[in-house]
C-alpha positions as CSV (number, residue, x, y, z in Angstrom):
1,X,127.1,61.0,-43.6
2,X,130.8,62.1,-43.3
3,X,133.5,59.2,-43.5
4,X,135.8,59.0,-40.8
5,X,138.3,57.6,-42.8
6,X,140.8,60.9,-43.5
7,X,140.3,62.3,-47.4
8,X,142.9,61.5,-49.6
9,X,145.2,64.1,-51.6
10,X,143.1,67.2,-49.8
11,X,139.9,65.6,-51.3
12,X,136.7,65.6,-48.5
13,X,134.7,62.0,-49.1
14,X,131.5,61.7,-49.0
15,X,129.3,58.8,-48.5
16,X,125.5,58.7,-49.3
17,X,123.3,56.2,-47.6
18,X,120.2,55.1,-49.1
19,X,116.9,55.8,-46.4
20,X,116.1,52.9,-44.7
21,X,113.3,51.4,-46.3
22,X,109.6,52.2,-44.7
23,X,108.5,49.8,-41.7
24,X,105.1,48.5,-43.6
25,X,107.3,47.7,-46.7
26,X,109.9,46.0,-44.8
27,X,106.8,44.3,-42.7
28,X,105.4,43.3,-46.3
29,X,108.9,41.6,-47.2
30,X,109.1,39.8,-44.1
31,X,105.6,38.1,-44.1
32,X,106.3,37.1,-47.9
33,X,109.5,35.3,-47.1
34,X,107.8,34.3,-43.9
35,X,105.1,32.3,-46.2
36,X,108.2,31.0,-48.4
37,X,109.3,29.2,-45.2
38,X,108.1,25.3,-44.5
39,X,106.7,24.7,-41.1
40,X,109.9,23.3,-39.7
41,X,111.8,26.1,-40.9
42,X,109.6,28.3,-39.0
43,X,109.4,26.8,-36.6
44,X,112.9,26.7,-35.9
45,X,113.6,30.1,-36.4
46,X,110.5,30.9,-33.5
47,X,112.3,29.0,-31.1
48,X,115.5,30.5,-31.6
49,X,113.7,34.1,-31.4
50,X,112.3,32.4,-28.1
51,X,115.5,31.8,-26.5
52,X,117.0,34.7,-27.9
53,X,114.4,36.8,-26.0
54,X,114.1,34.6,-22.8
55,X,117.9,35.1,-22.2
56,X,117.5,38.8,-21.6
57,X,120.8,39.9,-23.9
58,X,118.7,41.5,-26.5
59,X,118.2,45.7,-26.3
60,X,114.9,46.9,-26.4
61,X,114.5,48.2,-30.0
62,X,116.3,44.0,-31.1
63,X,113.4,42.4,-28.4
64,X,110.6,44.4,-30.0
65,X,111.2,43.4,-33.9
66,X,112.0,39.5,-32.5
67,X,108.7,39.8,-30.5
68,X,107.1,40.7,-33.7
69,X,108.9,38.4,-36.3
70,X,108.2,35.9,-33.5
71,X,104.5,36.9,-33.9
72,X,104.4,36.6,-37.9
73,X,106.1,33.1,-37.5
74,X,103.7,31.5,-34.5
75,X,100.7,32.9,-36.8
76,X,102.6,30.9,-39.9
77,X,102.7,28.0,-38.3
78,X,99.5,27.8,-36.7
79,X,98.3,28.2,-40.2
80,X,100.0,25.7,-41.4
81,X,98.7,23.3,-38.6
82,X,95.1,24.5,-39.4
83,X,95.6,23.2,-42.9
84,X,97.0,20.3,-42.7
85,X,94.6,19.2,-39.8
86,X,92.2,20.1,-42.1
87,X,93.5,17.5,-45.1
88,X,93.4,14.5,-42.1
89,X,90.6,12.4,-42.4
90,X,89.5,10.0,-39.8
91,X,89.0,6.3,-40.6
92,X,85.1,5.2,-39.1
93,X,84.9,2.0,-38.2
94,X,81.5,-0.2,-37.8
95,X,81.0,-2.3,-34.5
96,X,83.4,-5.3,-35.7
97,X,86.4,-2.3,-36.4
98,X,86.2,-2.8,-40.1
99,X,86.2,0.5,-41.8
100,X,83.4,1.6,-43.5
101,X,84.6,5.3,-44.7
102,X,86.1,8.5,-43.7
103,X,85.3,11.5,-41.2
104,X,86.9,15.0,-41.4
105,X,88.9,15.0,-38.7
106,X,88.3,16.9,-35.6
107,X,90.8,17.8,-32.6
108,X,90.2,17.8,-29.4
């Protein structure tokens, strides 16, 4: 790529870019910093993605990576849901409402 910036003292400059880096490695990085987030960091970051994309200002190529980071982060969290639904334990009661013991808990 040729600077636009004029040469000095008759010199040509020339600057090299690095390539971009390949779309599965940069999908790689993104789901490993996508696991470093906490739920409510995710979360967060999905919901600004959400309005970014409901307000219509973003060009294709910017709506199609938000769709899909948006994607990687809804999966996230719903993993994270899953898991810590899955540490909750419901407190069984007998017929007086003392409790007798615990139940995996179940949604829904």
């Amino acid at each position: 790529m040729r600077n636009p910036i004029p040469p000095h003292s008759g010199e040509e400059l020339v600057l090299l870019q690095s390539p971009s880096p390949l779309p599965h490695s940069t999908r790689m990085a993104d789901e490993a910093q996508i696991t470093d987030l906490s739920f409510e960091e995710a979360l967060r970051e999905l919901e600004r993605i959400v309005t970014r994309l409901e307000s219509g200002d973003a060009q294709l190529q910017e709506a199609i990576d938000l769709y899909e980071r948006g994607d990687q982060l809804r999966r996230q969290c719903a993993a994270r849901l899953d898991a810590a639904q899955a540490r909750i334990e419901a407190i069984r009661t007998d017929a007086q409402g003392r409790p007798i013991g615990t139940a995996p808990f179940a949604a829904g």
